[in-house]
N, C-alpha and C positions, 0 to 999 in steps of 0.2 A: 202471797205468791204473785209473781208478775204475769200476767196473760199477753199474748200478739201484741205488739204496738206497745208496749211498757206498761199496759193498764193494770194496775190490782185488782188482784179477785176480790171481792167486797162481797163476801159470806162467811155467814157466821154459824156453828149450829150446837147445838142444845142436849145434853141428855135425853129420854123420855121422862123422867121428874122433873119435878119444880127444880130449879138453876137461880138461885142467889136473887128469890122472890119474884122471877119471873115465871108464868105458865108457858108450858109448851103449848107452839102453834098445833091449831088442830091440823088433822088430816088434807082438808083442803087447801088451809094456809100455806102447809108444807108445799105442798106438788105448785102452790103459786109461786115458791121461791124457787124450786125449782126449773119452771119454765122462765122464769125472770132471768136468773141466773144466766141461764141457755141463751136468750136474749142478750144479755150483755155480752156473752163471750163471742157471739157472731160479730156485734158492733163491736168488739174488740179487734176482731179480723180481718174487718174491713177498714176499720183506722189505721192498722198496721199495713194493708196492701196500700193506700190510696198513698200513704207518710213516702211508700218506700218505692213508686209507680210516678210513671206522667203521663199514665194512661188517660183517657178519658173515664169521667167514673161510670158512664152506661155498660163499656165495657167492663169494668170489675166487675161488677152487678150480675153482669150475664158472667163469666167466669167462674165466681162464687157458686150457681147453682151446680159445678160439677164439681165442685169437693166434696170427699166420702162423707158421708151422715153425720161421721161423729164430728166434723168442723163446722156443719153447716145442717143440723139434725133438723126434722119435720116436728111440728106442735101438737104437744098434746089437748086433747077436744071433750068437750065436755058433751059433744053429740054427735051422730055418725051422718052420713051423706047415704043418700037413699038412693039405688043404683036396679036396673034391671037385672044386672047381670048376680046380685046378689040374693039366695033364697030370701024369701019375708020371714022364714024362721030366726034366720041368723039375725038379721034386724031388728025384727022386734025383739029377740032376747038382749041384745047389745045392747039398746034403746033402754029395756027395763035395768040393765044390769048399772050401766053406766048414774041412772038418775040415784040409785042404792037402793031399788025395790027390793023388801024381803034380805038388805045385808043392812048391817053397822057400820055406816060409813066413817068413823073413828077409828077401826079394826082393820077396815077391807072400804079401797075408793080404786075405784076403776076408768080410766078416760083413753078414749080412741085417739093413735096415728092419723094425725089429718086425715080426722073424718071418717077412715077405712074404719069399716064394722066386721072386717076380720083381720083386724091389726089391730091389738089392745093392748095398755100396758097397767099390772094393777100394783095396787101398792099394800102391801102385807103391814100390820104392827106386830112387832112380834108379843106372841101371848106374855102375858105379868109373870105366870107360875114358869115360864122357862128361863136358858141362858138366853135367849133371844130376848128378853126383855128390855124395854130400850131403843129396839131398834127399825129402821123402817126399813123393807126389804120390798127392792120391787122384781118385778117377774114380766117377763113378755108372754104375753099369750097369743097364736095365729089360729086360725079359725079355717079350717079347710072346707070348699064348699058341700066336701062331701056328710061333712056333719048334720045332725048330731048320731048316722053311720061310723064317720071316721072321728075318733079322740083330739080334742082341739090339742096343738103343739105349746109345749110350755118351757119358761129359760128362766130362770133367775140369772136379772142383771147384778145385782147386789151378791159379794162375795158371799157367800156362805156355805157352810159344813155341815154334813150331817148325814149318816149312814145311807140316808134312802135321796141322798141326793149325788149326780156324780160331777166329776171335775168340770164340763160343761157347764152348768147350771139345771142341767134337766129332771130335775123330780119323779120318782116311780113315788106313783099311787096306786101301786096294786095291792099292796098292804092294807088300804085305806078305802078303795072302792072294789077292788077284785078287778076279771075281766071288763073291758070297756065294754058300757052296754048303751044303746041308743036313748035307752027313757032316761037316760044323765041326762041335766045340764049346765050352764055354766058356774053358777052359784053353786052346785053342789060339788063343781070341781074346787071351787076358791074356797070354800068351807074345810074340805080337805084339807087344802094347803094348809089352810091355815092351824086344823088338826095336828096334821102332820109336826110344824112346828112346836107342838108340846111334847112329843115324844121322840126321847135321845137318853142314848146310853150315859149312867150317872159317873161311868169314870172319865167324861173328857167335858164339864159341866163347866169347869173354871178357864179351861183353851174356847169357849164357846162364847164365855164372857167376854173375855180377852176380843176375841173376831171381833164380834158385834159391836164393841165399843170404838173401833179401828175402823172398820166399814160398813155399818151402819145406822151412825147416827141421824139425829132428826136436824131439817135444816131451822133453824131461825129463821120467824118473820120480823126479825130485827133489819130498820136498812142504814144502808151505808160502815156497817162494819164491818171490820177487815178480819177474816180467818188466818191462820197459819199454813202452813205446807201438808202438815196434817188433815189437818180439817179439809183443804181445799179435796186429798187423795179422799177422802171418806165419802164428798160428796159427789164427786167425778162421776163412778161407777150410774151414779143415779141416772144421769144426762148424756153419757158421752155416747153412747149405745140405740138411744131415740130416731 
């Protein structure tokens, strides 16, 4: 597919099995292509304004930062910036959350919004024994300061289905943890999720397949190969929204 400026998406990506003797990139490798990805498609945007401009490029540059997120999206970080105005609780759990204390990061990898330690985005695999198998599902999570009083805000960016989740992306987990109670925290919300994720009704098992394999496939750390129109939609959802 062609991006800004004529450039092709150059992604590629992969079931959650082995694919014609290659292994799937792990969970880190994934979120690098992802952020790569994101990376090209800005340099794609900007080759197309400067091609199609006789502006000066300082001015594009300054320009560029007021395009909405999804053209010009903020990076995801592998550690949070440490702020007064932010409790020490919410940082040190983001801190510990983020390195994968106490999670499997194969299953569940979690990395902050430039830096913001109540901006997180995680990344779900979907469990083996479900229809989600296969697939990586990412979720936004915000972090209100009033926590861990107030229940942190939760979105799946990644299209998906499933009774206890509604058209938004928003997830009830009151099935899975009851009333919101203060001695939660983050890891045992992501634990949920990820719970959550194995239970679904067995008559719409094969439309679950069908989704997941449409919108949430895993990217290849393969480079310089070109995806189709497909592939590019499956991976969009992952980025566009950062």
């Amino acid at each position: 597919k062609k991006g800004v400026g004529g450039r092709s998406a150059s992604l590629r990506l992969v079931p959650a099995t082995r694919a014609r003797g290659r292994t799937q990139p792990t969970m880190d490798e994934a979120v690098r292509v992802i952020n790569r990805e994101r990376k090209g498609f800005i340099e794609a945007v900007l080759a197309g304004v400067l091609k199609s401009t006789e502006l000066p490029k300082v001015l594009v540059f300054v320009a560029l930062q007021y395009l909405p997120s999804s053209y010009n999206p903020p990076s995801l970080e592998k550690e949070v910036k440490y702020s007064s105005n932010v409790p020490d609780r919410i940082v040190d759990e983001v801190s510990s959350l983020i390195t994968g204390d106490g999670l499997d990061k194969e299953q569940c990898f979690v990395q902050s919004v430039s830096r913001n330690p109540q901006h997180l985005h995680g990344f779900l695999k979907g469990p083996e024994c479900s229809p989600f198998a296969g697939g990586l599902f990412q979720i936004e999570i915000k972090i209100p300061e009033e926590y861990p009083k107030v229940a942190p805000r939760l979105n799946y960016l990644t299209p998906i289905h499933h009774e206890n989740i509604d058209n938004s992306g928003s997830p009830n987990l009151r099935k899975m943890l009851g009333p919101w109670c203060d001695t939660y925290d983050l890891k045992i919300v992501l634990k949920a999720l990820q719970t959550q994720l194995m239970l679904v009704r067995a008559d719409n098992e094969e439309q679950l397949k069908k989704e997941t394999r449409e919108h949430a496939m895993w990217p290849s750390n393969a480079k310089n190969m070109l995806g189709n129109s497909k592939h590019w939609n499956c991976i969009n959802p992952l980025y566009r929204h950062l």
